[in-house]
C-alpha positions as CSV (number, residue, x, y, z in Angstrom):
1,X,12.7,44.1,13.8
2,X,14.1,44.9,10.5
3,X,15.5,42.0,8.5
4,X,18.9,44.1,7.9
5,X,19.8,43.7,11.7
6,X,18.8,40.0,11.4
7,X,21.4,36.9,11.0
8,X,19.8,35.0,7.7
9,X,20.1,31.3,7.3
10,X,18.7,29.3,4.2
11,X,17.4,25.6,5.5
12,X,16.5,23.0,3.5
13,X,13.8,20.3,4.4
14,X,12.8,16.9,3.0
15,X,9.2,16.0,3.3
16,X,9.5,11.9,3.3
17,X,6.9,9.9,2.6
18,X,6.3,6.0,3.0
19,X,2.5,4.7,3.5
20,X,0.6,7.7,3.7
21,X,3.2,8.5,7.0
22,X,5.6,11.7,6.8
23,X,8.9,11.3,8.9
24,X,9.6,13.3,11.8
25,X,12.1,13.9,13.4
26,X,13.0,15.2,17.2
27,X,15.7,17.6,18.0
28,X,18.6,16.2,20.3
29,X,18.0,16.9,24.1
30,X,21.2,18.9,23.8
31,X,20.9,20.5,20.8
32,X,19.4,24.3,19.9
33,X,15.1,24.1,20.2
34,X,15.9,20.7,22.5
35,X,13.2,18.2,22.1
36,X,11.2,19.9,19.3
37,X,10.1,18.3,16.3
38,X,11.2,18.9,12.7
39,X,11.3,17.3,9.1
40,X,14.9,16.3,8.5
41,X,17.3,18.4,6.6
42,X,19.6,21.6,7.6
43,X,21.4,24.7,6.8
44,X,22.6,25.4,3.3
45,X,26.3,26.2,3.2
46,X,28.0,28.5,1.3
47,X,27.7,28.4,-2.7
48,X,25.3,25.1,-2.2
49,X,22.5,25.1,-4.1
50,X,19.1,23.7,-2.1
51,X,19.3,21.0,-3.5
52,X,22.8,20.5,-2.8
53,X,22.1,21.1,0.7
54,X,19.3,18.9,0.9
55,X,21.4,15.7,-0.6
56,X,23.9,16.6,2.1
57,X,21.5,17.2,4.7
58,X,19.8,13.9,4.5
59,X,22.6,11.8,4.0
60,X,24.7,13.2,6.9
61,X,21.1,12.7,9.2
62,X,19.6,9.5,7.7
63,X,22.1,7.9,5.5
64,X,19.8,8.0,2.3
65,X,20.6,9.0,-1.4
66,X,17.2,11.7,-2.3
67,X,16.8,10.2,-5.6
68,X,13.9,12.3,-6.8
69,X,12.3,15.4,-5.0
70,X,11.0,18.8,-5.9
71,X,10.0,21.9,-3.8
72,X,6.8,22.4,-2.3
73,X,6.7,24.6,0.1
74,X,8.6,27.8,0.9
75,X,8.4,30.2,4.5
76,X,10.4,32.8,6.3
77,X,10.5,32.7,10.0
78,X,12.2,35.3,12.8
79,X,13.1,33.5,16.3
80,X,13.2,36.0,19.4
81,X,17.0,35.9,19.4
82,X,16.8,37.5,16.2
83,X,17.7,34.8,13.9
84,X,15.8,34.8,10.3
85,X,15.2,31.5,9.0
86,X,14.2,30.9,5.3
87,X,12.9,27.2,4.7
88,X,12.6,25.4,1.5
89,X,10.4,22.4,1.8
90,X,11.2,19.5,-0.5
91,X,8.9,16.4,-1.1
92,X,11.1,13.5,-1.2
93,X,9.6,10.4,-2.5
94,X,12.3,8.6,-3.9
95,X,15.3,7.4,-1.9
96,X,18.2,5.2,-1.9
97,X,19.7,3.3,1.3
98,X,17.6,2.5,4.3
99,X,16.9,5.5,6.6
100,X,19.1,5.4,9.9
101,X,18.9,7.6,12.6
102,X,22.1,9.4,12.9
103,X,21.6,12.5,14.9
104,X,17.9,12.9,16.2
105,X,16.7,12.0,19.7
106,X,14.1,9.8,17.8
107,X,12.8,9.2,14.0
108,X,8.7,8.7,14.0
109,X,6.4,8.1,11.1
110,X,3.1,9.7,11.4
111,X,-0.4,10.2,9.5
112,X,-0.7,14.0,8.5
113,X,-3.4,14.3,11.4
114,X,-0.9,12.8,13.9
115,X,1.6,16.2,13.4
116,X,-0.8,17.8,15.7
117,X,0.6,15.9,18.5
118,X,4.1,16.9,17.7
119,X,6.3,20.2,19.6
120,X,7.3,21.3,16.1
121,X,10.0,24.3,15.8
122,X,7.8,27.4,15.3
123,X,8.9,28.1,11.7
124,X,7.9,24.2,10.8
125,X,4.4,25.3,12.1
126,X,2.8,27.1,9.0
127,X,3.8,24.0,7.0
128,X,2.3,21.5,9.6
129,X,-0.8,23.4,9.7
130,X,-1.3,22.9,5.9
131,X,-0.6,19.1,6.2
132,X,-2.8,18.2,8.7
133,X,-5.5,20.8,7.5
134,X,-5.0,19.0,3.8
135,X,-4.2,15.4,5.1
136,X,-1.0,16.1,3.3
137,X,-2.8,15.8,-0.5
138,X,-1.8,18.5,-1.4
139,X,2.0,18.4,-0.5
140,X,2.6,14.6,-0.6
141,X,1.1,12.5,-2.9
């Protein structure tokens, strides 16, 4: 498929960290990808920059402030329907406000190895791969 027939969206991610545990996050049982896991975070919208986006993202999903976070990981991903997804990964390890669940199915902290166990959304896959494969050392702390 030729990325010119594709429909592009930019999504932004934030890899949060507490105890050696990443949060994850599971898609709304009546949402798009229903029931699959993902970091939180979204689409960027218009003239937002990423990290823009990823402010907005997070506060709108989990009611935190990203204080301090800087890119770690970056991947392209084409779903069958023809959508192109282009993710920026963020490592978020400095937050404002207590984390509240706004708009997942459920919130879960887990080790690195645990992400295994985890439906994650297929372009979140390369990324989980390298976390678990790593124990997240070389993405997290």
């Amino acid at each position: 498929m030729k990325t010119s027939s594709l429909k592009r969206i930019d999504v932004v991610a934030g890899l949060i960290c507490r105890d050696g545990r990443l949060l994850a996050c599971q898609r709304h049982e009546n949402s798009v990808f229903p029931l699959k896991w993902e970091f939180p975070g979204g689409k960027r919208q218009n003239a937002e920059s990423h990290s823009e986006a990823l402010r907005r993202e997070l506060k709108e999903e989990l009611g935190i402030e990203a204080s301090e976070f800087s890119q770690v990981y970056q991947s392209e991903h084409v779903y069958a329907d023809g959508l192109w997804v282009c993710l920026c990964f963020f490592k978020v390890p400095k937050y404002e406000g207590q984390i509240t669940n706004f708009v997942f199915q459920q919130i879960r902290w887990v080790q690195p190895a645990d992400l295994a166990g985890l439906d994650f959304l297929d372009g979140d896959r390369p990324l989980v791969a390298k976390l678990i494969e790593s124990g997240g050392n070389d993405f997290l702390w």
